[in-house]
N, C-alpha and C positions, 0 to 999 in steps of 0.2 A: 248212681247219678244219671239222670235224666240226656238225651242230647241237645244240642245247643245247637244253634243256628244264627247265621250272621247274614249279614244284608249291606252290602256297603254303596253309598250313595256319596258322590260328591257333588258342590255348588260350586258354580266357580262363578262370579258378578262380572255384567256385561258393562251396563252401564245405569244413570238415571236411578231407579227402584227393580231392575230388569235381571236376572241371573240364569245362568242353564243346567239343570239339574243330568248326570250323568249315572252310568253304575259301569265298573269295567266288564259285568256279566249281562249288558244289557243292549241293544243296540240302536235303540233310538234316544235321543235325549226330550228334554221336554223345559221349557222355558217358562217361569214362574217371576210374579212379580205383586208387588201392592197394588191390592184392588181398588180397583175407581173410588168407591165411597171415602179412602182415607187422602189425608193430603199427600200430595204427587202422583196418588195410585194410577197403575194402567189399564185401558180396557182391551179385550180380546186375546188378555194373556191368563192361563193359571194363576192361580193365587194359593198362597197355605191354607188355604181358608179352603178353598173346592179342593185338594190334596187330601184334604183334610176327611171332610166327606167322603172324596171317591174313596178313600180307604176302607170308607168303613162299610159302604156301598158296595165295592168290589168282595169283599172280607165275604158279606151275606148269601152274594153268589157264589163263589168258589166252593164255602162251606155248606149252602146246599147242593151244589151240585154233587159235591161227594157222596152226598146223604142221598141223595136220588139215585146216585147210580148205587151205591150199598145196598139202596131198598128196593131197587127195580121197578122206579117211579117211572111209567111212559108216560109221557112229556112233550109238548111242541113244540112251546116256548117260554122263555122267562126273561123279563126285563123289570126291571127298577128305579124308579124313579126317587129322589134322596134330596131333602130339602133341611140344613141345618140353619137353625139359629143364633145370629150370635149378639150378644148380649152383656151387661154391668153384671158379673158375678163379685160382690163381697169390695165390689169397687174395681175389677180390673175384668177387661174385654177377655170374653171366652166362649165358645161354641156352647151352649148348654142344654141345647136339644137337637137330636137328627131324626127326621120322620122319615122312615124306609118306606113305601110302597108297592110292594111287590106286583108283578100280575104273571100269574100262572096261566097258562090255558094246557088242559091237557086233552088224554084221548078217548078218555072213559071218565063216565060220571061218579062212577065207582068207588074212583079215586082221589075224590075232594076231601072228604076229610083227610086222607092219607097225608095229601101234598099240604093243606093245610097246618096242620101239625111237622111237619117237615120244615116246611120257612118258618115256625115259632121254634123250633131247634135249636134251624142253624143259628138263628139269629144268638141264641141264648147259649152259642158253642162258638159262635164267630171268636176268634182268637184276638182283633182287631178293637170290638166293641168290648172286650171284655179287660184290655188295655187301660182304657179311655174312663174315667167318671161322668162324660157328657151322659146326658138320658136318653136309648134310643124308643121311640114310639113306631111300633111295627105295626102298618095298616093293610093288609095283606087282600088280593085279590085273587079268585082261584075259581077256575071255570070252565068246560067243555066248548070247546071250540063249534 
């Protein structure tokens, strides 16, 4: 048998559309709430909807970073930029596309294909996106500083 892992999150509701997301292993909280475009939503709060995304956003990173450091990818920087949309799927609102766009800069030229194939990986190992039936569209950028 495989091992298991558990993650526990509670919500607990403030008020209005507004609730604060907590974990007993975590130490900051984070306040989430319906987004402006629906009726009562709020602005300049998280939403499940960017949750949603950063998840799967973060997911890409974490899982290349491991793979970078396994392959002994040098590396400057990586950042990602994640745009999901959402949409009438089959009649009911659902994320059904998240465009990742990566951008690599690294320190050798050498190394582009390498890192290139690296972010098509992780993405296709991400643990997160491979949860999910949303489609992600990986537009990757990779370059010598």
């Amino acid at each position: 048998m495989s091992k298991e892992y558990k993650y526990d999150v509670r919500l607990e509701w403030q008020n209005g559309r507004v609730g604060t997301l907590s974990s007993p292993v975590l130490n900051e909280t984070v306040d989430v709430a319906t987004p402006p475009e629906f009726e009562k939503g709020v602005e300049g709060i998280w939403s499940p909807e960017h949750l949603f995304i950063a998840a799967v956003n973060s997911c890409l990173m974490t899982t290349f970073l491991a793979m970078a450091d396994f392959s002994k990818l040098d590396f400057e920087s990586f950042s990602c930029n994640a745009t999901g949309t959402l949409g009438k799927v089959e009649g009911k609102f659902a994320v059904d596309k998240i465009t990742l766009m990566p951008s690599l800069v690294l320190k050798n030229e050498k190394d582009i294909e390498k890192g290139t194939r690296l972010l098509h990986k992780a993405e296709s190992a991400c643990l997160i996106s491979n949860s999910i039936k949303t489609d992600i569209v990986l537009n990757v950028d990779v370059r010598v500083n």
